[in-house]
N, C-alpha and C positions, 0 to 999 in steps of 0.2 A: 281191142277193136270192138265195136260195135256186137252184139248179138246177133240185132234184126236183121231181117233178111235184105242182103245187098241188092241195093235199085240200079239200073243202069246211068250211066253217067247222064244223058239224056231227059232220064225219068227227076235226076239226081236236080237239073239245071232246070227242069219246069217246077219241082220242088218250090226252090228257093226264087222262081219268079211270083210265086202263086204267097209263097209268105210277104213277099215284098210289097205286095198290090193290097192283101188284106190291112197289111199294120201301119197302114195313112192314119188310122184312127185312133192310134197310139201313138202319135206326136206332140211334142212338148211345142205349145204353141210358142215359147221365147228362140225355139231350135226346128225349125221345119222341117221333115223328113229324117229326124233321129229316133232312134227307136226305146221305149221305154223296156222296163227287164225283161216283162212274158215273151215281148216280142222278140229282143234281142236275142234271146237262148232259145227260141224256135230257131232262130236261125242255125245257129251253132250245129243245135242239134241236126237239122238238116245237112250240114258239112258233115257230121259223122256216118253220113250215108256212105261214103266215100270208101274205097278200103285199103286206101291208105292213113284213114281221120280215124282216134279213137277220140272221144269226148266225155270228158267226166267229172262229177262235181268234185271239188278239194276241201270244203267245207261249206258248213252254213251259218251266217251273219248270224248278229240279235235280231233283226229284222226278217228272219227268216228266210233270207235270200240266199242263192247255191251260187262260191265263187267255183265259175268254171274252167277247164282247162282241156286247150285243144292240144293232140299229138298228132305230129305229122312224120312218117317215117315209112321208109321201104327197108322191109324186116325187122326182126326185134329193134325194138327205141332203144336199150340200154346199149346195144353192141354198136355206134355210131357215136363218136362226139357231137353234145348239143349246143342249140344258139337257146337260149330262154328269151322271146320277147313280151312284153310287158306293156299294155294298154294304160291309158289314165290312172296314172295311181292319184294323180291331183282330181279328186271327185268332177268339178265344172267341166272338166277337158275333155268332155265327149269324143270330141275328131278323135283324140290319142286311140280309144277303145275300139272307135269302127276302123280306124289303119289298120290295126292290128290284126282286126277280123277280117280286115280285106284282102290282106298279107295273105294269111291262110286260103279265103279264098281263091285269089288269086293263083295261087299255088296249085290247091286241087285241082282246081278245072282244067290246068294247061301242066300236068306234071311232066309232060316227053317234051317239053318244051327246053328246047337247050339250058337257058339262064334258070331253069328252075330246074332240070336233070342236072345239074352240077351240083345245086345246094345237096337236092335229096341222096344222093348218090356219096355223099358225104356228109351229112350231120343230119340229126334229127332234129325238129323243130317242136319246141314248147311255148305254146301261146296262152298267155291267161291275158284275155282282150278285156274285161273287165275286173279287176284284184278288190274294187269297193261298191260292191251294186247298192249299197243300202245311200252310201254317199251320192253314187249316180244317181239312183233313181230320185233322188228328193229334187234332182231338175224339174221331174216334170212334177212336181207336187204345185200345189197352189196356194198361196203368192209365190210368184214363182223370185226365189233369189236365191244367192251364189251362198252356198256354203261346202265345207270340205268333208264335216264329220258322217259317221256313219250314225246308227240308231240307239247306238247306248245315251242313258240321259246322264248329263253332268251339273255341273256345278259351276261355271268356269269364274263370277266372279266370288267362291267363295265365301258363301253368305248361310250354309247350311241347307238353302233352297233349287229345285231343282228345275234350270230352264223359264225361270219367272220373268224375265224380259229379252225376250227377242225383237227382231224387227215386226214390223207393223206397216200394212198399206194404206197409208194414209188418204191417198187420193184413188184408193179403188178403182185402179187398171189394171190388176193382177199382178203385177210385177212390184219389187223391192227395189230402188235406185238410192238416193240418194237426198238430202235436204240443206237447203241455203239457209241462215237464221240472218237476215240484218241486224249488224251487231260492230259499233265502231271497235271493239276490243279482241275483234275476231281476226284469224291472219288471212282471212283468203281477197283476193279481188279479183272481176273480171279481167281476163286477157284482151289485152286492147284491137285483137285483130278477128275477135267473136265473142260477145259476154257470155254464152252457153258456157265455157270453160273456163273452171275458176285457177288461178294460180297464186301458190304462196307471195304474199307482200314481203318487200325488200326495203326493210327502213335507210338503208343505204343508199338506195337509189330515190329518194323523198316520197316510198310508197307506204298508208296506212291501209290496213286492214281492213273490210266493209263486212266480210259475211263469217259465220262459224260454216264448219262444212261437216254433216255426222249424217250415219246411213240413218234410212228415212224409217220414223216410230217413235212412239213416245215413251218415257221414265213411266215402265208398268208399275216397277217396285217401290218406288221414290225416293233413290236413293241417290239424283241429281247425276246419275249416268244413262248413257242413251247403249241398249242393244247390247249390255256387254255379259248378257246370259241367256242367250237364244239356245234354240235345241243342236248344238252346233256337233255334238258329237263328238268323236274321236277321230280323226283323219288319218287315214292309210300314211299318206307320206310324210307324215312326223312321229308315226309310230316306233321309226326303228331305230336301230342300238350306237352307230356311229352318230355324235354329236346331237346326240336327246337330248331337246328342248323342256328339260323339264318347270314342270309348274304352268305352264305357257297353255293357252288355249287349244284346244285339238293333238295337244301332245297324247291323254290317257292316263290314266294312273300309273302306269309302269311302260318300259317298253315292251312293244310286242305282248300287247295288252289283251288286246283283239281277234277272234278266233279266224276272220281274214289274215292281219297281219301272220298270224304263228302258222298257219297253212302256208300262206307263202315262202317264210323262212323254211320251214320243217322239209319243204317241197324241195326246194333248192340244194339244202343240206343232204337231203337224201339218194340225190341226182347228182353223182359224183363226175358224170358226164358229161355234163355245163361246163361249156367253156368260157363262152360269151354273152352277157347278158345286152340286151336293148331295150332302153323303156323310153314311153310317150310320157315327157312331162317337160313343165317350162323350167324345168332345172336343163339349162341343153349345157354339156360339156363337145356339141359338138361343131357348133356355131361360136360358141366360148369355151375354147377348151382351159382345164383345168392347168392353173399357172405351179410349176415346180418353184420351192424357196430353200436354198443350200441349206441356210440357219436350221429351218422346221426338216428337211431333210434328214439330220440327225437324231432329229429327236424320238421317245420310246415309244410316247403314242401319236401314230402318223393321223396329218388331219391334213394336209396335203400330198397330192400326187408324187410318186418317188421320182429323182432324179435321173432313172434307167429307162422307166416306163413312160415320163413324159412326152420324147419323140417317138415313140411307137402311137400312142394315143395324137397327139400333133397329125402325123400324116395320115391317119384315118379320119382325121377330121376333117383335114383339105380334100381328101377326097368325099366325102358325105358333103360340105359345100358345094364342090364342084357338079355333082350329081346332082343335088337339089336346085340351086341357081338363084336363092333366094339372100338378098340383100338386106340390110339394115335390121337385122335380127334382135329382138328385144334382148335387155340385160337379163342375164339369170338371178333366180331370184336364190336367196341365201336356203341351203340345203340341208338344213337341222333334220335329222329324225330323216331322213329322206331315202326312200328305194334305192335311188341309181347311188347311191354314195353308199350307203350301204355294202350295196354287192362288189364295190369297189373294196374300201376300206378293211368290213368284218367280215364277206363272203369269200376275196383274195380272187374275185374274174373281174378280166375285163371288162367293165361298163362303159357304155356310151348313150348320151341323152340327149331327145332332140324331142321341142313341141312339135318341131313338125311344117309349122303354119302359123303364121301372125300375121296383122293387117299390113299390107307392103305400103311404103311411103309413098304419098300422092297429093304431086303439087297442084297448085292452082289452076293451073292450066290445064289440067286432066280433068275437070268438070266442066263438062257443056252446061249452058248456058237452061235455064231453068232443066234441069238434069232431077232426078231422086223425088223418093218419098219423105224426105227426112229435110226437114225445116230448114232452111240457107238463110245464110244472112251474107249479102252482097257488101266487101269493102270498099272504098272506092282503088285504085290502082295506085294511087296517089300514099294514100294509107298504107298500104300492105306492104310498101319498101321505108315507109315510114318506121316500120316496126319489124320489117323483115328479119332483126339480128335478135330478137327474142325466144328465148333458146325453151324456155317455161311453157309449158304444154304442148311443144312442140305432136309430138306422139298423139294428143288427144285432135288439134286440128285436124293432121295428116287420118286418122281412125274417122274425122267427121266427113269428109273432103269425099274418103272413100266407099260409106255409105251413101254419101249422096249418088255418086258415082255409079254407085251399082245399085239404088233405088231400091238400098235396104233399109227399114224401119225399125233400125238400132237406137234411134236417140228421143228419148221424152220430152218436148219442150218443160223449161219451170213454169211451174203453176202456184199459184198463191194457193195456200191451205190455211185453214184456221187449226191452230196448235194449244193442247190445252197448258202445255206446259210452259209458252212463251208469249201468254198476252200480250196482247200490244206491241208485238214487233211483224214485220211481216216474215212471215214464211214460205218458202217455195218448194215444190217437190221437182226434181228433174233427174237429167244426169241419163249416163249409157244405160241401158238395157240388160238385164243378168246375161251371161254366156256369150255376147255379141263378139267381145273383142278376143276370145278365145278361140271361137270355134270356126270355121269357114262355114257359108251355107252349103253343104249336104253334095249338093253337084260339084263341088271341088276337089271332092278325095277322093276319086278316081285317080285323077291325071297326079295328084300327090301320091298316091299306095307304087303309083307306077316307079316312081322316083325312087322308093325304098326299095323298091322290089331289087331293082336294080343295085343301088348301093347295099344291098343286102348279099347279092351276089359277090360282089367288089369283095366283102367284105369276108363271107366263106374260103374266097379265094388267098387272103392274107393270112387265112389261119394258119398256125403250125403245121407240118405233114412230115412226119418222121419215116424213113426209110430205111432198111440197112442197104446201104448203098455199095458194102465190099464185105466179100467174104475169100479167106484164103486159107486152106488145108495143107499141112508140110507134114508128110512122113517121116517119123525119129528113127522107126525100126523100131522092132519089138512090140507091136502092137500100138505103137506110141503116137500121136499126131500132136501136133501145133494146130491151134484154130485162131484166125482173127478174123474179127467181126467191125467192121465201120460203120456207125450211126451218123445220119444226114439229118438235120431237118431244112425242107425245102420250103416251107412256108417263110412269110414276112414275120410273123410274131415270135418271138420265143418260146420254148413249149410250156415255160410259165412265167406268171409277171412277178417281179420282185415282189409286189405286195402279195402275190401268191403266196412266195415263197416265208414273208413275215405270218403271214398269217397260220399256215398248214394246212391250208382247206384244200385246195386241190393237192390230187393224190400225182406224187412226184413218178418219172419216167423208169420203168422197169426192164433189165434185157434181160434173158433166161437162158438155155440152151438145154434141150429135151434129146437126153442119148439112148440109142439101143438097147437093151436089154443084155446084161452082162459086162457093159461100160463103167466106168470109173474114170469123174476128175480127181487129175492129181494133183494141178493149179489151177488156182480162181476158185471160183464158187458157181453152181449154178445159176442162181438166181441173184443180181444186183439191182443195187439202185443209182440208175444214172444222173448226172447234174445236169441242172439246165442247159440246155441246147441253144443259144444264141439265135436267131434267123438268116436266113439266106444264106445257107451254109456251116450252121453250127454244129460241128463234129463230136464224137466221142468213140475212141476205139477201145476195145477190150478182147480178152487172149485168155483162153484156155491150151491146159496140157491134159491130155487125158489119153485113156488106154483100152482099147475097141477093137472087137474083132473087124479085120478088113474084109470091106465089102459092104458092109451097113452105111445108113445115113443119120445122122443128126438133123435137128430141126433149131433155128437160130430165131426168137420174138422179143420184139419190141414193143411196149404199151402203155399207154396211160388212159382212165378212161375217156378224160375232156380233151386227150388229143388224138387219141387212135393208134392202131393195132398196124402190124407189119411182120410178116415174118417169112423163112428164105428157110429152105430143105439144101443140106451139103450131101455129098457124096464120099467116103469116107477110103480111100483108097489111097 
């Protein structure tokens, strides 16, 4: 906990009004109302007013930046099983970082709150809402474009030189988008239902090629490639140890390279208490849950989800749907190196991954009629069912349709630039806006944090809960008793996942029995290691014979630390 002297909850919530109103001037102008690092870890810090918030740095980047980590717990954090949740580990995905922190908030301010008295009153909450500030913070840097890495400099295409051709603002609007080259040998062509969006040519269909399509800069090195050694860093989520992308850009020189990534691992490792992990990233296993394969089921190094675990994982996911309510969910993108798979695979918890938020599909009929800030191009109606079966950018019109809609200024028009690299052909600059199609604007992740909050509750509640649920003492005579003991687990989850179990990271279920003074067993052992527990009623009974003076009590515990403690006082008579 905290040091400083505790502020009243009152004092605690004018606080964090008074940081809120200051740090408008630390907004990334590509992201309105996000906050860059200083600002963001005032706030934090401000939660640790709380006295139930402890907050503390886990390490510090190359950049110099502290990855933070918030605890939420009533009484010791270690004596509780925890949930770990997990902000942006994909650098651009801001929303991920403030959910997270809104989680937490959300929590302090309203802790006698039923849905949030249930979490605390059973698990403790570990929150690192930012795991890559050096990669976050480069949002707000200017030009402002998408990259993943944090601030170590690399190499990435291999030329001995460090970072010598990045992107480039060509047309000096602060932002990095994208560039057209006219070029009969190139694949792309306008989408016939708005030329703003380019889509791959189908020689099948009698379609040729008109444009090249590469992020927007020119060949610094002259090496006739565009951008393919910018300061791109090392990225958190391809740092880690399940299915490293090696070689590959943003991978690192090794895994778990990074004195972020090795804090978060070390973190986790050390916190035997973790039961469940949840992270904000567009790897979602929870809108696409991870597919089981019998074949790869077998095999010694697992790279997909085990055959056991799959329907536990499946009905947490229909419920996380269900709770959120949100449709037509983007594909996930392939999970190399990545967090949430990670703590699956190599860390043996439960993970579950959701971005959270993407742009929802919006037809044409959902834009009033000169509607937005953001440039429209009118089809005639005639047209639009002309082409209505064109399946090829689909995602990028529906993202245009609904900036318009909400008169946000996500999209560049193309502009012709002069390019020194491509005399004589025309070139244009355009394309979406860094961070647009990731992030919600800012007044959206309230009524989104609410949503988790919630299936976060859902989800406390499906955990394992071991109980001895029977105990029965028989007199032998002669000092003698029979003792047996019945282990319950009442929760939906099993008190660990098969991949648990391959892996040996979580520490397996303990029962003991603590006798009198002068007592002796004569069968059994004190202290065993029990086997998985199944859900909703997974059993395990065990029997001791031992030799006690009458009149004393024995005391009977069950435990694991990521699933929790239980234990029942006999009477020995």
């Amino acid at each position: 906990m905290s040091l400083r002297p505790r502020l009243s909850f009152a004092c605690f919530a004018v606080q964090l009004l008074l940081i809120a109103s200051f740090c408008h001037v630390s907004r990334a102008d590509a992201l309105p109302g996000y906050l860059n690092y200083e600002a963001f870890k005032k706030q934090l810090e401000a939660l640790g007013e709380s006295d139930l918030v402890s907050v503390a740095p886990l390490s510090k980047t190359l950049g110099d930046r502290e990855v933070m980590l918030i605890t939420i717990s009533r009484g010791m954090p270690l004596d509780k099983p925890a949930l770990l949740i997990v902000g942006n580990v994909h650098a651009p995905h801001l929303a991920g970082g403030e959910m997270a922190f809104k989680l937490a908030q959300a929590i302090v301010a309203k802790p006698d709150d039923k849905q949030n008295k249930s979490i605390l009153d059973r698990f403790t909450l570990y929150i690192i809402a930012r795991p890559s500030p050096d990669g976050t913070e480069a949002v707000f840097s200017r030009p402002s474009v998408e990259r993943e890495g944090n601030d170590r400099a690399t190499d990435d295409d291999r030329d001995g030189k460090i970072s010598e051709d990045g992107p480039d603002d060509l047309n000096a609007d602060g932002l990095v988008t994208m560039m057209r080259i006219a070029d009969p040998t190139g694949e792309w062509i306008e989408h016939p239902d708005d030329p703003r969006v380019l889509i791959k040519a189908d020689p099948l269909k009698n379609e040729q090629g008109k444009y090249r399509l590469l992020t927007e800069g020119i060949d610094n090195d002259h090496d006739e490639q565009f951008n393919e050694d910018g300061p791109g860093g090392v990225a958190f989520n391809r740092n880690f140890t399940h299915q490293y992308p090696y070689f590959k850009p943003g991978a690192g020189p090794h895994q778990i390279s990074e004195p972020e990534t090795r804090a978060v691992a070390d973190f986790a490792f050390d916190h035997t208490n973790i039961a469940a992990v949840f992270t904000f990233t567009p790897e979602d296993n929870l809108f696409h849950p991870w597919k089981t394969n019998p074949q790869q089921d077998k095999a010694r190094i697992k790279t997909v989800i085990t055959g056991d675990d799959a329907p536990y994982q499946d009905f947490i996911a229909k419920a996380y749907r269900e709770t959120h309510g949100g449709k037509d969910a983007p594909s996930s993108p392939s999970g190399e190196g990545s967090f949430s798979e990670w703590a699956y695979f190599h860390y043996g918890r439960w993970s579950f991954a959701a971005r959270g938020w993407w742009i929802p599909q919006t037809p044409f009929s959902a834009v009033p009629e000169g509607a937005g800030a953001v440039e429209k191009v009118d089809i005639p109606e005639k047209e639009k069912k002309k082409t209505s079966d064109e399946k090829r950018g689909s995602d990028e019109l529906s993202a245009l349709r609904w900036l318009t809609k909400n008169t946000i200024d996500g999209f560049v028009p193309w502009t012709k630039v002069d390019h020194p690299d491509f005399k004589g052909k025309v070139v244009e600059v355009g394309g979406f806006k860094p961070f647009v199609l990731l992030n919600p604007p800012i007044a959206e992740l309230d009524a989104l944090t609410g949503k988790h909050l919630d299936w976060l509750s859902q989800l406390a509640e499906l955990m394992p809960k071991v109980t001895i649920s029977e105990t029965k003492v028989e007199a032998l005579g002669a000092n003698v008793f029979r003792i047996k003991a019945t282990v319950i687990n009442g929760g939906f989850l099993p008190t660990m996942s098969e991949m648990g179990g391959i892996t040996r990271q979580p520490l397996p279920l303990q029962l003991a029995i603590e006798l009198p003074k002068d007592a002796t067993v004569i069968q059994g052992t004190p202290r065993t290691q029990l086997s998985v527990l199944k859900g909703n009623g997974g059993t395990d009974e065990h029997t001791w014979l031992i030799q006690a003076p009458t009149g004393g009590s024995a005391k009977i515990k069950v435990w694991s630390p990521s699933v929790g403690k239980h234990d029942v006082v006999i009477n020995l008579k």
